[in-house]
C-alpha angles and dihedrals in degrees: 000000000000088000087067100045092064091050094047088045098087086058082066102043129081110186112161118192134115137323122194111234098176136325116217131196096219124191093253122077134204093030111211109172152012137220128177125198120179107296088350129103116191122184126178124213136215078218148029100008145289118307118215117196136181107242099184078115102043097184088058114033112206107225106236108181138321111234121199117191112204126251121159113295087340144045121275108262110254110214111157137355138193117192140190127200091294117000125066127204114212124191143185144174079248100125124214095028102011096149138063126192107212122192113214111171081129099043091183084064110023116179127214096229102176140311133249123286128215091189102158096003090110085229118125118212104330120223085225110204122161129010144178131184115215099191114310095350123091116200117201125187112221105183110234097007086067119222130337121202125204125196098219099189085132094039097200099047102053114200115197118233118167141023119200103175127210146145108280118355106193106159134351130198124195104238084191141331092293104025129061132173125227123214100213100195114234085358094064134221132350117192109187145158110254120236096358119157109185124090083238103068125139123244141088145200130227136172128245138214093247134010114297102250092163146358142208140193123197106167113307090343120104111209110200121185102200105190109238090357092068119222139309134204110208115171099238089183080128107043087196101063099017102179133226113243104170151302138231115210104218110200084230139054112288092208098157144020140202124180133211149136083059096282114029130109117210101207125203098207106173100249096022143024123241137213114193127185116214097210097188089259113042138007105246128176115247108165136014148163140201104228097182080200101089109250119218106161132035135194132180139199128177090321094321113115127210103210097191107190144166091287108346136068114198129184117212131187112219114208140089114338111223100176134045117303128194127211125174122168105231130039088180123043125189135192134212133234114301137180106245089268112029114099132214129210119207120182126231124189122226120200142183101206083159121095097241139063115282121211122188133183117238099277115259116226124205096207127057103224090063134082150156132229129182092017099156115232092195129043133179112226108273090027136133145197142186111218118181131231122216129206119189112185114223121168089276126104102247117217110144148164132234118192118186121193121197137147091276100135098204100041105020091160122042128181133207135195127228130191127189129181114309133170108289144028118359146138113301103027117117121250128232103233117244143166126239130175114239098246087177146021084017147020128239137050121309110219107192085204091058088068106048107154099025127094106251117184106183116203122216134191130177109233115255 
């Protein structure tokens, strides 16, 4: 009898999450967005190039072609891009020639035709981030030279047309014809009327719990990923008093959104990826998945998800889970500063979000001074579990692996990665102090010793 009431159990259950379709090593690296446009997939990388893929099957993308745009010894960034049936806009904080118009009305054999031009904007060499394209109008956030909009009636001659300058424009969405939102970086969110001339134009500003990263528009709602801060749903149908409806504070960094199923939010959230349900009254989480891959762009089509991540693209169904389904929170596990001796312990929570037993082998680890203590080898369906990961330092430098095998049809082996104490830079160690000028999101010098006490994560990037 109990025999058959495991089997009958997935019939009671109703788990939703994530299933993996196909994972996929693409030509670009360090994907940073996604677009989609009818049966066409197109996703920029920071290198080599802008991946275009045939989506007619979106639970199996078709690689197209692969398009690098010249610059110097290496390929043009990809950021952000914005399409229409047949021209893509890409942008990057590259200044100086930090965007490329592609025509790909062959997207087998897409060709870079020009770039844009800010010929009599009074702006100089524009750092370009987010962008979105309402009918014959492209919108492109600049940072601190605001939004630029460009009329695109003649899609591959782009003529500019109007300046609204701001802090730190990071992306913009069109909310209609005559209205867009800016996403103003750590100053939050503008919604104004474009081109308006009269003292009595519509619009308003208000401030957010984290730094505006994306943005996204479904009818009156107002979808904000704000980086560490998670995302927010505010109802913008007046664009004068847009009011505030709730948040959901991702552990990550909600970096970008996609919407779709009329109220879900697909959230790239670094390490995972995020489904949230806007219920009409409040954001919940209904779906989720470790990537392990870092996740920095997401897509969505029907419920299929577009995980777009620093090598990898994954394509994930999101739906009732039937079978087994493993979740763990980490797929890389680091360790701080210890004495040759002394020993560490880091959690790490296994869970069955699946609707049907799980079973897993002890997990096998490649490096001796790790190990791993209370990991389950049986779950029920909607169980959890905290095992416990050791590290031991010895006089050797620790870098292991730790491969876990289950019934989980669609990962039956996972691997995570463990780092222990090397020779360089790591957690623990103390920091020289230093003084370093704010060359963005701020002005001013940055003193480390003026933060003790406080978590600083500096973030540096060669200039290109």
């Amino acid at each position: 009898m109990n025999r058959m009431w495991i089997l009958l159990l997935p019939v009671l259950c109703f788990s939703k999450n994530l299933t993996l379709e196909n994972r996929f090593n693409p030509p670009a690296r360090e994907l940073l967005d996604v677009e989609i446009i009818g049966d066409i997939m197109i996703i920029p990388g920071n290198l080599d190039g802008y991946d275009f893929y045939d989506i007619s099957d979106p639970t199996y993308p078709v690689h197209l072609s692969n398009i690098e745009v010249p610059m110097g010894n290496r390929a043009q960034p990809g950021l952000w891009v914005s399409a229409t049936d047949s021209v893509a806009y890409f942008s990057s904080r590259t200044r100086g020639g930090g965007s490329a118009i592609v025509n790909f009305s062959d997207p087998s054999n897409p060709s870079h035709v020009g770039s844009l031009s800010f010929t009599g904007s009074g702006v100089n060499s524009p750092s370009l981030e987010g962008s979105d394209i309402f009918g014959d109008r492209l919108a492109v956030a600049c940072h601190e030279d605001g939004v630029i909009l460009f009329d695109i009636e003649d899609p591959l001659n782009p003529e500019l047309n109007y300046i609204r300058i701001c802090e730190n424009a990071w992306t913009v969405a069109f909310i209609d014809s005559y209205h867009i939102a800016i996403g103003n970086g750590e100053y939050g969110v503008i919604l104004e009327e474009i081109s308006c001339l009269l003292d009595s134009c519509d619009g308003s500003s208000f401030m957010t719990n984290g730094a505006v990263k994306d943005i996204a528009i479904q009818d009156s709602l107002l979808f904000i990923a704000e980086g560490s801060a998670g995302v927010s749903v505010y109802n913008i149908s007046d664009i004068n008093n847009p009011i505030f409806l709730d948040s959901y504070d991702t552990p990550g960094l909600a970096n970008k959104i996609a919407l779709f199923d009329s109220n879900k939010v697909a959230v790239a959230d670094w390490l995972d990826v995020k489904i949230l349900k806007w219920t009409g009254e409040e954001l919940q989480l209904v779906g989720y998945k470790a990537t392990g891959k870092r996740t920095m762009a997401i897509g969505a089509r029907d419920y299929v998800i577009f995980s777009a991540e620093w090598q990898h693209l994954q394509t994930f169904t999101f739906g009732e889970i039937v079978d087994a389904d493993l979740d763990i929170s980490s797929w890389d596990i680091s360790f701080s500063a210890l004495e040759i001796g002394e020993s560490d312990t880091i959690d790490l929570l296994v869970e069955n979000n699946g609707q049907y037993p799980l079973g897993m082998t002890p997990p096998s680890i490649t490096h001796a001074d790790f190990s791993a203590t209370n990991f389950p080898e049986y779950m029920e369906p909607g169980d959890s579990a905290t095992a416990q990961i050791i590290y031991t330092r010895s006089n050797q430098n620790a870098s292991g692996v730790m491969q876990i095998t289950s019934n989980d049809p669609d990962e039956a082996e996972i691997q995570v990665l463990l780092l222990g104490n090397y020779e360089g830079g790591i957690v623990g160690i103390e920091a020289p102090d230093f003084t370093l000028p704010i060359v963005a999101n701020g002005t001013g010098n940055f003193t480390l010793s003026d933060h003790l006490g406080q978590i600083v994560v500096l973030a540096f990037f060669a200039p290109g």
